[in-house]
C-alpha positions as CSV (number, residue, x, y, z in Angstrom):
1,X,-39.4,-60.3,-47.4
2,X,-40.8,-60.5,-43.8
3,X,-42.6,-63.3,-44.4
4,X,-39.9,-65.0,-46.3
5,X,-37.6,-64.8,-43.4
6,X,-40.0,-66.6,-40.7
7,X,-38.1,-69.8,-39.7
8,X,-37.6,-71.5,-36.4
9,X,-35.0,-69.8,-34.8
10,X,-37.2,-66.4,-35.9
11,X,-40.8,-66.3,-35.7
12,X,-42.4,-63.7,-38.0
13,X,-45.7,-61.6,-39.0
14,X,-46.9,-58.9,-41.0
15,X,-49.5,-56.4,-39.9
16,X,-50.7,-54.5,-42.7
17,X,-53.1,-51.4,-41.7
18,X,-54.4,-49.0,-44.2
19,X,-54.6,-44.8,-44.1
20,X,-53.8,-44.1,-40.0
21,X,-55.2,-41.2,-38.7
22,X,-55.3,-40.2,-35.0
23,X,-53.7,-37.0,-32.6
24,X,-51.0,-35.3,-33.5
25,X,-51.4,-36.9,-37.4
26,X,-49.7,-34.7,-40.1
27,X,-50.6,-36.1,-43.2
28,X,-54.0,-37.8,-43.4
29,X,-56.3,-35.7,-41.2
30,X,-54.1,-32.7,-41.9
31,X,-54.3,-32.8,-45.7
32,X,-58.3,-33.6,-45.2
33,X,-58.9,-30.2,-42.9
34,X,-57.0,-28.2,-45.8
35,X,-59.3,-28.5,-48.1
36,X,-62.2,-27.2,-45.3
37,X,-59.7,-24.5,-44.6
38,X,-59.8,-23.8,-48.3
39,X,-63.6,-23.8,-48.6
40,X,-63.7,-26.3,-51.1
41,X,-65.8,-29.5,-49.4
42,X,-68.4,-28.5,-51.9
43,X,-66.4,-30.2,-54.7
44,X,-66.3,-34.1,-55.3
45,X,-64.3,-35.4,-58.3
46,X,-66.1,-39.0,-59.5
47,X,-68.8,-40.9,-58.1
48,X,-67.9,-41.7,-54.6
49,X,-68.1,-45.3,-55.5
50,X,-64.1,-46.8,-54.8
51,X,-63.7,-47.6,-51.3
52,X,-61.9,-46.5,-48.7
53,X,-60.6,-48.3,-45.6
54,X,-58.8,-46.5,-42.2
55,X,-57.7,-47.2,-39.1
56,X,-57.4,-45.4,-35.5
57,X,-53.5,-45.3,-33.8
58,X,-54.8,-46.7,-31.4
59,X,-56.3,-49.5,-32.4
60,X,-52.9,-50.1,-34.8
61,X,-50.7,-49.9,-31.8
62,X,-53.1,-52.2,-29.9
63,X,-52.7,-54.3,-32.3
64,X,-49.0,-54.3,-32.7
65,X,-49.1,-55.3,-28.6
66,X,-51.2,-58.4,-29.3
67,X,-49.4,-60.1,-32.1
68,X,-46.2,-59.2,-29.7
69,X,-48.2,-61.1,-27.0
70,X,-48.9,-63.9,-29.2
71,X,-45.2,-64.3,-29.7
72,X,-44.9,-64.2,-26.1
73,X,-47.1,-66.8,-25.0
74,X,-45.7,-70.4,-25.1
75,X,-48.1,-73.0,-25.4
76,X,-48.8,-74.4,-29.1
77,X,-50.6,-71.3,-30.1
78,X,-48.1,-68.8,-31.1
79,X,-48.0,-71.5,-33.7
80,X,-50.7,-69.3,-35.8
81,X,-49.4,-66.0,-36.0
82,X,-46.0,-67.0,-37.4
83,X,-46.0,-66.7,-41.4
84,X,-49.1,-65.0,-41.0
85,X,-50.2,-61.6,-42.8
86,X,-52.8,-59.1,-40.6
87,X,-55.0,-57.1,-42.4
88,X,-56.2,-54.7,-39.4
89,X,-59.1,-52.1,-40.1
90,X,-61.6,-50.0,-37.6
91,X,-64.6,-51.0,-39.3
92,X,-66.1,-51.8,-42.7
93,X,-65.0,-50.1,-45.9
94,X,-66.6,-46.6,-46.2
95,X,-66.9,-44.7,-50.0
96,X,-64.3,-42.5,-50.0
97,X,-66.0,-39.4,-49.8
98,X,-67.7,-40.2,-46.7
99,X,-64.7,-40.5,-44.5
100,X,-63.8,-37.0,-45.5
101,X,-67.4,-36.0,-45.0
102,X,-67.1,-37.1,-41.3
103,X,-64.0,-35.4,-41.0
104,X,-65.5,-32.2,-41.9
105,X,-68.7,-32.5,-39.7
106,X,-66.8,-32.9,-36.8
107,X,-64.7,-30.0,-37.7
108,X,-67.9,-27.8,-38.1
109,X,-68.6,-28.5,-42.0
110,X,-72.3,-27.9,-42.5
111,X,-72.3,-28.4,-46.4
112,X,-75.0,-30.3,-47.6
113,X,-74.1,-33.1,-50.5
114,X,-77.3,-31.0,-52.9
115,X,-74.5,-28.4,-53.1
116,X,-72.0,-30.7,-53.6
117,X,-70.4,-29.9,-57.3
118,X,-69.5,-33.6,-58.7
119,X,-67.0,-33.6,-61.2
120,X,-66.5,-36.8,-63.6
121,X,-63.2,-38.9,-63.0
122,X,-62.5,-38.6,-66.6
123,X,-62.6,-34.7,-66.6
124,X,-60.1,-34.8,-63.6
125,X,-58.1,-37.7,-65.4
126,X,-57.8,-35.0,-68.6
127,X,-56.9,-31.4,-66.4
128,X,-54.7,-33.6,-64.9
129,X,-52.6,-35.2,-68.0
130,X,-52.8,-31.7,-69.1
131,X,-51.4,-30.1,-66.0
132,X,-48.6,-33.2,-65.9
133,X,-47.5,-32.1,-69.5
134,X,-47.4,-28.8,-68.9
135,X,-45.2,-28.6,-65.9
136,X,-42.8,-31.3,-67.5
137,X,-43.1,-28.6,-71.1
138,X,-42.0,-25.8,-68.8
139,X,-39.5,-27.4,-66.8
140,X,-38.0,-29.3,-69.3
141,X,-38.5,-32.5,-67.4
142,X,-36.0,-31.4,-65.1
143,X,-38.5,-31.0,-61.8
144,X,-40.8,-33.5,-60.4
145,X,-44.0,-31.9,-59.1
146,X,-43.9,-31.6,-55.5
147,X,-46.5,-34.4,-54.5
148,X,-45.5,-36.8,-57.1
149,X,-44.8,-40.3,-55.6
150,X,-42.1,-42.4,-56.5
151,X,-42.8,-45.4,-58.6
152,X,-41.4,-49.1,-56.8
153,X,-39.5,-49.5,-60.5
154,X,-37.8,-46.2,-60.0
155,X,-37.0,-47.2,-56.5
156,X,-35.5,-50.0,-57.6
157,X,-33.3,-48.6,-60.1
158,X,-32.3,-46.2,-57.8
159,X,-30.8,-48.7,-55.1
160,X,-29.4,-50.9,-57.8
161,X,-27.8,-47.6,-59.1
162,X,-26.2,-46.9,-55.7
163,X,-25.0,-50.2,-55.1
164,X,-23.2,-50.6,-58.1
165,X,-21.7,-47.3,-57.2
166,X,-20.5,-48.8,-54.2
167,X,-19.4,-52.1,-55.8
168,X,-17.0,-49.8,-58.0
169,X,-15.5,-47.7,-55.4
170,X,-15.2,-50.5,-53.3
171,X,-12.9,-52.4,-56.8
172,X,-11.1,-49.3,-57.4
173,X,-7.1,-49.0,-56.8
174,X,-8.0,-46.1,-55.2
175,X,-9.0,-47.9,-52.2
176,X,-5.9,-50.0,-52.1
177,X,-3.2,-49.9,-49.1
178,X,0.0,-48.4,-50.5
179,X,1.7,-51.7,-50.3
180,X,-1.2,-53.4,-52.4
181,X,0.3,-50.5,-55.4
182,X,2.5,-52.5,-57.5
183,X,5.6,-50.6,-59.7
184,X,5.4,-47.4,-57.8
185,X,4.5,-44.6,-59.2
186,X,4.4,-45.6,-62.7
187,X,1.2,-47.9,-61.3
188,X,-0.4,-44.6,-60.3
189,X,0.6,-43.0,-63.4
190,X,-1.3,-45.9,-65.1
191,X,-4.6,-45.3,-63.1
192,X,-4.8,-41.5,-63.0
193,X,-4.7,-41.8,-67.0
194,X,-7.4,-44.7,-66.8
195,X,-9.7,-42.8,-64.9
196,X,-9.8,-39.4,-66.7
197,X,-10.3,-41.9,-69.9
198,X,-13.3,-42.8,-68.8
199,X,-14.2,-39.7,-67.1
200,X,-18.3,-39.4,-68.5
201,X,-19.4,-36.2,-69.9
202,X,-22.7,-35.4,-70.3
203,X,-24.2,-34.6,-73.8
204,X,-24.5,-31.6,-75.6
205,X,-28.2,-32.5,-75.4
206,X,-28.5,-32.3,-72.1
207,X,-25.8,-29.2,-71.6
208,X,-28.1,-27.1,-73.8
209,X,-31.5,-28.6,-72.0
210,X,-30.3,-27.8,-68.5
211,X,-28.8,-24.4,-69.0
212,X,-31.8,-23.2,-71.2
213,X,-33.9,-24.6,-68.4
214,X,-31.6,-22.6,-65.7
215,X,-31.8,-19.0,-67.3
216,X,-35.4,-19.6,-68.3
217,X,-35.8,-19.6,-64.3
218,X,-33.7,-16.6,-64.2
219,X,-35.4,-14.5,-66.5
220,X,-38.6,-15.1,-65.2
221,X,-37.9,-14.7,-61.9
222,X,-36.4,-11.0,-63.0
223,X,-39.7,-9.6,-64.1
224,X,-38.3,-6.2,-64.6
225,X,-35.8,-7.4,-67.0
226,X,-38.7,-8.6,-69.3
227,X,-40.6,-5.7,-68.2
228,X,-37.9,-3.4,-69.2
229,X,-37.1,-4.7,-72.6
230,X,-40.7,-4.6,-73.2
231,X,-40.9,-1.3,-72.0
232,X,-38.0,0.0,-73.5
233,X,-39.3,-1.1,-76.6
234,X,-42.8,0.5,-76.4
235,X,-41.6,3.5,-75.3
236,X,-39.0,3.9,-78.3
237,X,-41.8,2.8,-80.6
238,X,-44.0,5.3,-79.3
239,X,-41.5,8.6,-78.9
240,X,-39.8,7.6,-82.8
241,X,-43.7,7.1,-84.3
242,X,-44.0,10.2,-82.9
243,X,-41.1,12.1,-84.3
244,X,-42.2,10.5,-87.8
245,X,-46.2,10.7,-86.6
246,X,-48.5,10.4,-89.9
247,X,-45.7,11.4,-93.3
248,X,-47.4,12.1,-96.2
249,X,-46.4,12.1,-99.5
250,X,-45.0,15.5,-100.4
251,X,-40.8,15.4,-101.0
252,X,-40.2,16.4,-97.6
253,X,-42.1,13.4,-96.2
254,X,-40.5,11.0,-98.2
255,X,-37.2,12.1,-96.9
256,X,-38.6,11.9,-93.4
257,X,-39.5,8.3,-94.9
258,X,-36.1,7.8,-95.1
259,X,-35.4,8.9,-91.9
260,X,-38.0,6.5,-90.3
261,X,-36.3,3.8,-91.7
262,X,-32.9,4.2,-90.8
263,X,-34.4,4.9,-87.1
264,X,-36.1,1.5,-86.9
265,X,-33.2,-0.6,-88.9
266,X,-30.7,1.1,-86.2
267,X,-32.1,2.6,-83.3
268,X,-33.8,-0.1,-81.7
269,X,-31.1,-2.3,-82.4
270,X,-28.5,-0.3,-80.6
271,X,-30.4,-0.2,-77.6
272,X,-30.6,-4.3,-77.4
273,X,-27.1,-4.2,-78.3
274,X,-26.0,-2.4,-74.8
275,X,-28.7,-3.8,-73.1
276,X,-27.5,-7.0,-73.9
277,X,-23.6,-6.1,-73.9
278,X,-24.5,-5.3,-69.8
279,X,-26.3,-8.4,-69.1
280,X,-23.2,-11.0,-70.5
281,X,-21.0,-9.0,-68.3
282,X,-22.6,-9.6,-65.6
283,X,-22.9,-13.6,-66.3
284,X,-19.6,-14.5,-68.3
285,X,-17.9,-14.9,-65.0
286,X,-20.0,-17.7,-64.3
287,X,-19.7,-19.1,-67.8
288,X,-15.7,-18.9,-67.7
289,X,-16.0,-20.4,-64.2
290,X,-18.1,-23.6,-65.1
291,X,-16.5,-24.1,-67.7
292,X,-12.9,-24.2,-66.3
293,X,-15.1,-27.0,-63.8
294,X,-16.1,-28.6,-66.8
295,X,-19.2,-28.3,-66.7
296,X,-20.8,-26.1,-69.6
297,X,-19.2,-25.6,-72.8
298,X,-19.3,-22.6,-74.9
299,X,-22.1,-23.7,-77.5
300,X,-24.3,-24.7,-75.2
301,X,-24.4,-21.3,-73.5
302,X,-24.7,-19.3,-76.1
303,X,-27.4,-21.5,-77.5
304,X,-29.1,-21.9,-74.4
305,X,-28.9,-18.1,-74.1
306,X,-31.1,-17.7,-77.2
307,X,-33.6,-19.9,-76.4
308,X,-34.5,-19.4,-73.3
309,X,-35.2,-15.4,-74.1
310,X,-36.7,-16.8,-77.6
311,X,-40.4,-16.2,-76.5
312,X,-39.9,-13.8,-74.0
313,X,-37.6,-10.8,-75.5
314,X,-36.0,-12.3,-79.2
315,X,-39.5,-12.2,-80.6
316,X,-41.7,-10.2,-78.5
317,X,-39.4,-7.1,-77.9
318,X,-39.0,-6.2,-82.1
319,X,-42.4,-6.9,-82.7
320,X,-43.5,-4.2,-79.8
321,X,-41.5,-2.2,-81.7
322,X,-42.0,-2.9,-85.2
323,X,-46.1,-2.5,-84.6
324,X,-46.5,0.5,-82.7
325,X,-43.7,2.1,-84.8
326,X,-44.6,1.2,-88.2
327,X,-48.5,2.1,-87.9
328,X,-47.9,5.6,-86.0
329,X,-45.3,6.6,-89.2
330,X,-48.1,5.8,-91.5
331,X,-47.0,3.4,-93.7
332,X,-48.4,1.2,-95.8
333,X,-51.0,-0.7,-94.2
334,X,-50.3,-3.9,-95.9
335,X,-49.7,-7.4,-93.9
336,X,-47.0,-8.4,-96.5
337,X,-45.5,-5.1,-96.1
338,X,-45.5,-4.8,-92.2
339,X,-44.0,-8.5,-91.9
340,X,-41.3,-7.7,-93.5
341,X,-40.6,-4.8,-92.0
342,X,-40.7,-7.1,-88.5
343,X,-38.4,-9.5,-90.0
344,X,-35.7,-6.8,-90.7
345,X,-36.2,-5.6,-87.1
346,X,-36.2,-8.9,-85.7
347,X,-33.0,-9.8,-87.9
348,X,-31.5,-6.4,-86.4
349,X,-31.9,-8.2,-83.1
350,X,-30.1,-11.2,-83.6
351,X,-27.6,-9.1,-85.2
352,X,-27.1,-6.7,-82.1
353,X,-27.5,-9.9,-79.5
354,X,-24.9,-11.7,-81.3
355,X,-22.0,-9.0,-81.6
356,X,-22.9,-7.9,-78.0
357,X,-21.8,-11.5,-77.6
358,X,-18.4,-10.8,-79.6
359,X,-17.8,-7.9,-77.2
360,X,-18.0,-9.4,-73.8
361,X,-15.9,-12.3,-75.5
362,X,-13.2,-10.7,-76.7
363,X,-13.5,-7.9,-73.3
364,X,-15.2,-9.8,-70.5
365,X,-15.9,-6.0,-68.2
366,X,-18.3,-3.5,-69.5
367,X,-15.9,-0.5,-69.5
368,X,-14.3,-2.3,-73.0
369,X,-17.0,-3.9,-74.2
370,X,-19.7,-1.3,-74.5
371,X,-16.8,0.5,-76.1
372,X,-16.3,-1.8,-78.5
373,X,-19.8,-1.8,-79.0
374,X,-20.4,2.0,-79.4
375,X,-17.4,1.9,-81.5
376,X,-18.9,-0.6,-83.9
377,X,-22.1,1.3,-83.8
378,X,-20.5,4.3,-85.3
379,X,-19.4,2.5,-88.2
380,X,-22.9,1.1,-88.7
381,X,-23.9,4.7,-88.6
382,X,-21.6,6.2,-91.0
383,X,-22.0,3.3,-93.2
384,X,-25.7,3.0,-93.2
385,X,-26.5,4.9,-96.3
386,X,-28.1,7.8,-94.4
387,X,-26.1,10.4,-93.3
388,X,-23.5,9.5,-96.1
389,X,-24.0,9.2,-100.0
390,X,-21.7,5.8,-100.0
391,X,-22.2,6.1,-104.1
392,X,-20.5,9.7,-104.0
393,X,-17.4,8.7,-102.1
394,X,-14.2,7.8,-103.2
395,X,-14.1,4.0,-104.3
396,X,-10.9,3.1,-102.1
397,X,-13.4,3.9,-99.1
398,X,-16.9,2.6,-100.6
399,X,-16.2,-1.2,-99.5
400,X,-16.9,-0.1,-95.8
401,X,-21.0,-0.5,-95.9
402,X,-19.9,-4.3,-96.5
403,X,-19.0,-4.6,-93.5
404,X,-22.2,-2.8,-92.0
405,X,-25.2,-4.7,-90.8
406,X,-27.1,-1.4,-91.0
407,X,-26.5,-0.9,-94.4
408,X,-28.1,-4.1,-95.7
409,X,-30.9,-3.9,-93.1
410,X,-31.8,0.0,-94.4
411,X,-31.6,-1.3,-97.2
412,X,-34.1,-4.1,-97.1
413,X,-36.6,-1.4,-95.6
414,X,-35.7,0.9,-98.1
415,X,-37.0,-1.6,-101.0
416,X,-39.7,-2.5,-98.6
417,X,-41.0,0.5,-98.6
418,X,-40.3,2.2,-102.2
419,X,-40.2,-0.7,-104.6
420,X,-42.0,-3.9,-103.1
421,X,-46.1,-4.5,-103.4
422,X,-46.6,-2.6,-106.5
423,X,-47.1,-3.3,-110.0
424,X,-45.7,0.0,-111.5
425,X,-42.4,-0.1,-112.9
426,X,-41.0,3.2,-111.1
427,X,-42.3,1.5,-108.1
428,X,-44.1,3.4,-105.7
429,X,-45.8,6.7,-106.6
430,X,-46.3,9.3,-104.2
431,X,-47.8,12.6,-104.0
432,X,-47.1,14.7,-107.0
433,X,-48.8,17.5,-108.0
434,X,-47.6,18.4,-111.4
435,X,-49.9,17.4,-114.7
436,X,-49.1,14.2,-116.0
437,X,-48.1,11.8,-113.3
438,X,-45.0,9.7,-114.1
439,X,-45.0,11.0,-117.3
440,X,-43.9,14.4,-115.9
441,X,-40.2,14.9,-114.9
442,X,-41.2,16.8,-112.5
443,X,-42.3,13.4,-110.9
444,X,-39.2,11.6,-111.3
445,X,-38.6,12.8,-107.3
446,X,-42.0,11.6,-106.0
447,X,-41.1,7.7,-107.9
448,X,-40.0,4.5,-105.7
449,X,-37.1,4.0,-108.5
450,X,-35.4,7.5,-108.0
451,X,-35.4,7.5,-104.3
452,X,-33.4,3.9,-103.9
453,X,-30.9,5.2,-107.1
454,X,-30.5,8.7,-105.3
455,X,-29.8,6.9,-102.3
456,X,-27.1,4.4,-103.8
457,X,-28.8,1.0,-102.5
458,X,-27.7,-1.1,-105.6
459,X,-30.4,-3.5,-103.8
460,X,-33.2,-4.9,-106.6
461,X,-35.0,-7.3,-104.3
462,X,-35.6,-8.4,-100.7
463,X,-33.6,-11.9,-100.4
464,X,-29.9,-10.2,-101.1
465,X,-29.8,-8.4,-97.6
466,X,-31.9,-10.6,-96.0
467,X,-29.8,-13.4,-96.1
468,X,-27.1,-11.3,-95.2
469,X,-28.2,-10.3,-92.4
470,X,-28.7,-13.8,-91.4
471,X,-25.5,-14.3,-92.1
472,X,-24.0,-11.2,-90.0
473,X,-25.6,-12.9,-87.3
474,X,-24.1,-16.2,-87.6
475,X,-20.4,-15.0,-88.1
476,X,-20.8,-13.0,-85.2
477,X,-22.5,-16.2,-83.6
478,X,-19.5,-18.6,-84.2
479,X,-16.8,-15.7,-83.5
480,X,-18.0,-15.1,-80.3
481,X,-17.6,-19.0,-79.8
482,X,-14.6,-19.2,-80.9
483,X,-13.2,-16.2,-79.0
484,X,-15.3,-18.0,-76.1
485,X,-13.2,-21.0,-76.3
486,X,-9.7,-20.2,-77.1
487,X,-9.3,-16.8,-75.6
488,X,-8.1,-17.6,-72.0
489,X,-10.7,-15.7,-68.7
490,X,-8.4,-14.0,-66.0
491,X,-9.7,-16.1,-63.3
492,X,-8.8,-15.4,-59.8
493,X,-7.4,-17.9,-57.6
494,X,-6.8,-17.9,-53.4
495,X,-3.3,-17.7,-53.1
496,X,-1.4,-18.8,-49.9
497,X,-0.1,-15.7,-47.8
498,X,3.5,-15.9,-47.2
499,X,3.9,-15.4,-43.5
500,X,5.8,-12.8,-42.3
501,X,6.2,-13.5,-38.7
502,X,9.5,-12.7,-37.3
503,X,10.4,-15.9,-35.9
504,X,13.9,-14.7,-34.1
505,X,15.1,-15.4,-31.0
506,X,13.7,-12.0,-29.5
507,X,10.5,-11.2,-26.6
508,X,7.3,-12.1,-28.1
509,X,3.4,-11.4,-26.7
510,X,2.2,-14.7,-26.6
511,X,-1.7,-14.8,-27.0
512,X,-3.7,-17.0,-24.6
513,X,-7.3,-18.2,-24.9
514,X,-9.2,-16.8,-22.0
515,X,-10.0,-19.6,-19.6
516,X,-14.0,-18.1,-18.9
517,X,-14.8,-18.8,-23.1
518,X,-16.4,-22.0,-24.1
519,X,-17.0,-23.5,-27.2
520,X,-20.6,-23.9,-28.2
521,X,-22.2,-25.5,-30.6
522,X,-24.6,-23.9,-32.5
523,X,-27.9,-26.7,-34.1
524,X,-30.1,-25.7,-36.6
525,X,-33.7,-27.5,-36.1
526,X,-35.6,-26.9,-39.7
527,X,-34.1,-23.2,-39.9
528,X,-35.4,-21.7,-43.0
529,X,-35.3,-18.7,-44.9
530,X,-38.5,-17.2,-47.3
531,X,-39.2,-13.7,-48.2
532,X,-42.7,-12.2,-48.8
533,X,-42.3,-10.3,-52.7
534,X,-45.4,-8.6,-53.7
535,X,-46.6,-9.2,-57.2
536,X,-47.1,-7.0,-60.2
537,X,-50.4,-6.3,-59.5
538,X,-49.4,-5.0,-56.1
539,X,-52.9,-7.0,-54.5
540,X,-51.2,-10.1,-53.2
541,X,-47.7,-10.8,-51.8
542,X,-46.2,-14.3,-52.8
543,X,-44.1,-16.3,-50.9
544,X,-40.5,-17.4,-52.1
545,X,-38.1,-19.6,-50.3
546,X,-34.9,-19.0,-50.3
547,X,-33.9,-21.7,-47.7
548,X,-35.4,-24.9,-47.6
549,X,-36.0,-26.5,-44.0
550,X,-32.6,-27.3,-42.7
551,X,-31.4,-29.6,-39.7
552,X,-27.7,-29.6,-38.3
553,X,-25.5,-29.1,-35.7
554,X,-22.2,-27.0,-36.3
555,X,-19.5,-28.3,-34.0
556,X,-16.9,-26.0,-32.3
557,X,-12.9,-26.7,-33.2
558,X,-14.1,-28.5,-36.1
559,X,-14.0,-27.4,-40.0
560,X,-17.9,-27.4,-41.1
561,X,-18.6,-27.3,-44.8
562,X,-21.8,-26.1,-46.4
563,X,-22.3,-28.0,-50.0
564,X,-25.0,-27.8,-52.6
565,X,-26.2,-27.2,-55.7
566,X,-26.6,-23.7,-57.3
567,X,-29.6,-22.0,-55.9
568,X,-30.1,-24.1,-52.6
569,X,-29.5,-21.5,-50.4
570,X,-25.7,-21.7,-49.5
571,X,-24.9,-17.7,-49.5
572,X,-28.0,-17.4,-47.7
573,X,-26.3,-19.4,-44.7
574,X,-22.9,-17.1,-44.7
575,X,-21.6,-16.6,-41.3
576,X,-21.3,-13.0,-41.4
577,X,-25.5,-12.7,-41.8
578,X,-26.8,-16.0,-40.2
579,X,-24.0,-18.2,-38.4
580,X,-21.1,-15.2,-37.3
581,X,-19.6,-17.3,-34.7
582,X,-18.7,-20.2,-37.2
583,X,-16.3,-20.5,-39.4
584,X,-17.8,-22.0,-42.4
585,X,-16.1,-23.3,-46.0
586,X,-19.2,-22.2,-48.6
């Protein structure tokens, strides 16, 4: 482009140095004496065989002044430095190794190259293509690293991007003078209804990929929330295996059987279920906000929801559970056996998730909804086959454990246990005394058969409440999202005060400004915020920034606006901690 535009009535060159290093240099010699701060001049990655070339400030700047001279001068010789292109270096090419070598002698490296640990260029090729996919796995492709350089393609796509923004705003009516508006307001009628028609939207795609991306960050940056479920989790496992610690076979351990298995198809469940009543509460506000903005819609959050706590809570929390629970009871000690009873569990989750979902839809404050949710809860109870022969009640009532989650789940764990993984017809056979076995009628108690017809679960194989339980889980799934979407939030709005000055003819104190205060203006040069938050471990603080290096001036008499994106620091700047003596529009 320079050298394209070298004509007579301009006289052009290029100059065309390579790496610059010199005083004051932030990047070259900088980033080279971090890695002897680090200790790591030991390690070389390939061969040390691709040149490098540099060049001194100095002698870049003197040369600058000479092909300004040449410019200068007028006899025929300027002639040979316009149209030209310099390459300007200190000295011949050096491996690139040995520049940074020389750097770190005369910063006081003494490592000698037999220590030196050489790793081959492929290995670094492969750790890093594996590094690059993880980050873009984890982050959804959402973040660019923080040292990854921009392509010249994507550069160019980005300024052909913004001009043909500015080509369209520059062609829309909204730009016109109020004479250029033809027919009046039906003309603006006409163009307000164009544009919202061809308002873009983004995909549901990309709604679910950004907001799963968003309360992944969340949740991991809440490590007591994951540590809590977890812990919550073990620690019911561990005080309800204990309750139930070791049953054996007699009668009165096969009713404590029973027992167990209400516990673990209701229990655990009703703890996620306020657990996770609490924590919509606290972000459907956002929800209903964004989504009056248009910005999220209601299937995207609740799917997003789901998957970014798949890993970290849906799965992990029940199988805490199911495993320290199930082994410390003493069942079975069957793989086929103890999945399934993990599948019920982690059913029971969903379950619970999903009409703690209902609850905050249909009450958006925790008051109502963890009532609606206890209140739920009792009927699970009562229906759950447990505490109530539903067989021995009167049939206008019975169709209630229908309607009960629990009842199908205690069920399934109930066949689980007492009729699955055995060949014997009466199911499973437990610890009967009497002569004769199964034979006996005294045995009839101690069989898998007459413990599931005593208790009235007319259940004869695993898929039946299985599958309803999945089912459970996505009615309550698609009622929450529809109470989500037509079920209106009490948002609240800034209303205008009415002012109630009295504005008669009577005395009045008339406030002055007093002549001694100035207005100042208050600049901001690369203000930031970060707080130190110590880790897990409690052996190493780390560093998180909550307000990126920031430069501005705020002018007195003036309205200043902060704007931003979620998360980039805009409460962080509020006037009443940081700036009291602007008034600021966050």
């Amino acid at each position: 482009m320079v050298l394209s535009a070298n004509c007579q009535e301009l006289g052009t060159l290029c100059l065309r140095p390579p790496a610059i290093y010199g005083e004051r240099d932030s990047q070259l010699i900088l980033g080279v004496l971090a890695i002897l701060r680090d200790k790591k001049t030991n390690i070389q990655l390939g061969d040390n065989s691709n040149l490098y070339d540099s060049i001194y400030v100095g002698n870049a700047a003197s040369a600058h002044v000479t092909a300004a001279k040449a410019f200068l001068r007028n006899d025929a010789s300027n002639l040979k430095v316009e149209g030209v292109a310099f390459f300007i270096t200190d000295d011949a090419s050096l491996p690139f190794w040995d520049f940074q070598r020389k750097v770190w002698a005369a910063a006081g490296d003494k490592t000698s190259l037999a220590k030196v640990y050489i790793i081959p260029a492929w290995a670094g090729m492969a750790v890093a293509a594996m590094v690059e996919y993880l980050f873009w796995a984890f982050t959804l492709g959402q973040k660019l690293p923080p040292k990854t350089l921009r392509l010249p393609e994507l550069e160019t796509i980005s300024r052909t991007r913004v001009q043909r923004l500015k080509n369209a705003w520059q062609a829309s009516s909204l730009l016109q003078e109020p004479e250029d508006i033809h027919d009046g307001k039906e003309t603006v009628a006409e163009v307000t209804h164009e544009n919202k028609s061809q308002r873009l939207e983004s995909s549901f795609a990309r709604e679910v990929m950004i907001q799963t991306a968003r309360a992944l960050k969340t949740t991991i940056r809440d490590p007591m929330g994951i540590v809590g479920s977890l812990a919550e989790a073990a620690t019911l496992g561990i005080i309800a295996g204990w309750i139930f610690l070791k049953l054996d076979g007699t009668l009165s351990g096969i009713r404590s059987r029973e027992g167990a298995l209400y516990t673990a198809a209701a229990l655990q469940g009703y703890s996620i279920l306020l657990y996770e009543t609490y924590r919509l509460t606290l972000n459907i506000t956002l929800f209903d906000r964004e989504r009056s903005e248009g910005v999220v819609g209601v299937f995207s959050f609740l799917i997003s929801r789901r998957l970014a706590r798949l890993l970290l809570e849906d799965v992990t929390v029940p199988l805490v559970f199911s495993t320290i629970f199930y082994f410390l009871v003493g069942f079975r000690p069957l793989a086929s056996q103890s999945f399934v009873f993990y599948a019920v569990v982690l059913l029971c989750q969903y379950v619970s998730v999903t009409l703690a979902a209902v609850c905050v839809a249909a009450f958006r404050d925790f008051a109502r909804a963890s009532l609606a949710a206890n209140l739920s809860f009792t009927l699970q109870s009562i229906c759950s086959g447990f505490f109530i022969q539903l067989n021995r009640i009167p049939s206008y009532v019975q169709w209630i454990k229908y309607i009960a989650y629990v009842w199908y789940a205690n069920g399934a764990l109930i066949y689980n246990e007492f009729l699955a993984y055995t060949s014997n017809l009466e199911g499973q056979i437990y610890d009967c005394q009497e002569p004769g076995g199964v034979d006996n009628p005294d045995c009839k108690p101690y069989t898998g058969s007459y413990i599931v017809e005593s208790l009235g679960f007319p259940f004869n194989s695993l898929w039946k409440p299985t599958l309803t339980l999945v089912a459970f889980a996505l009615v309550f799934f698609f009622g929450s999202a529809l109470l989500l979407k037509f079920q209106a939030a009490q948002l609240s709005i800034s209303r205008v005060r009415p002012n109630e000055k009295d504005h008669s003819a009577k005395m009045q104190n008339v406030f002055r400004p007093h002549p001694d205060v100035r207005p100042i203006s208050v600049t901001l040069d690369s203000y930031s915020l970060a707080i130190q938050k110590r880790s897990l471990t409690g052996r190493k603080s780390i560093k998180v920034s909550v307000l990126k290096p920031i430069n501005t001036t705020f002018e007195p008499g003036l309205l200043n606006v902060i704007m931003g994106p979620s998360g980039s620091g805009k409460t962080s700047l509020h006037p009443p901690t940081t700036l009291p003596v602007l008034r600021l529009i966050l």
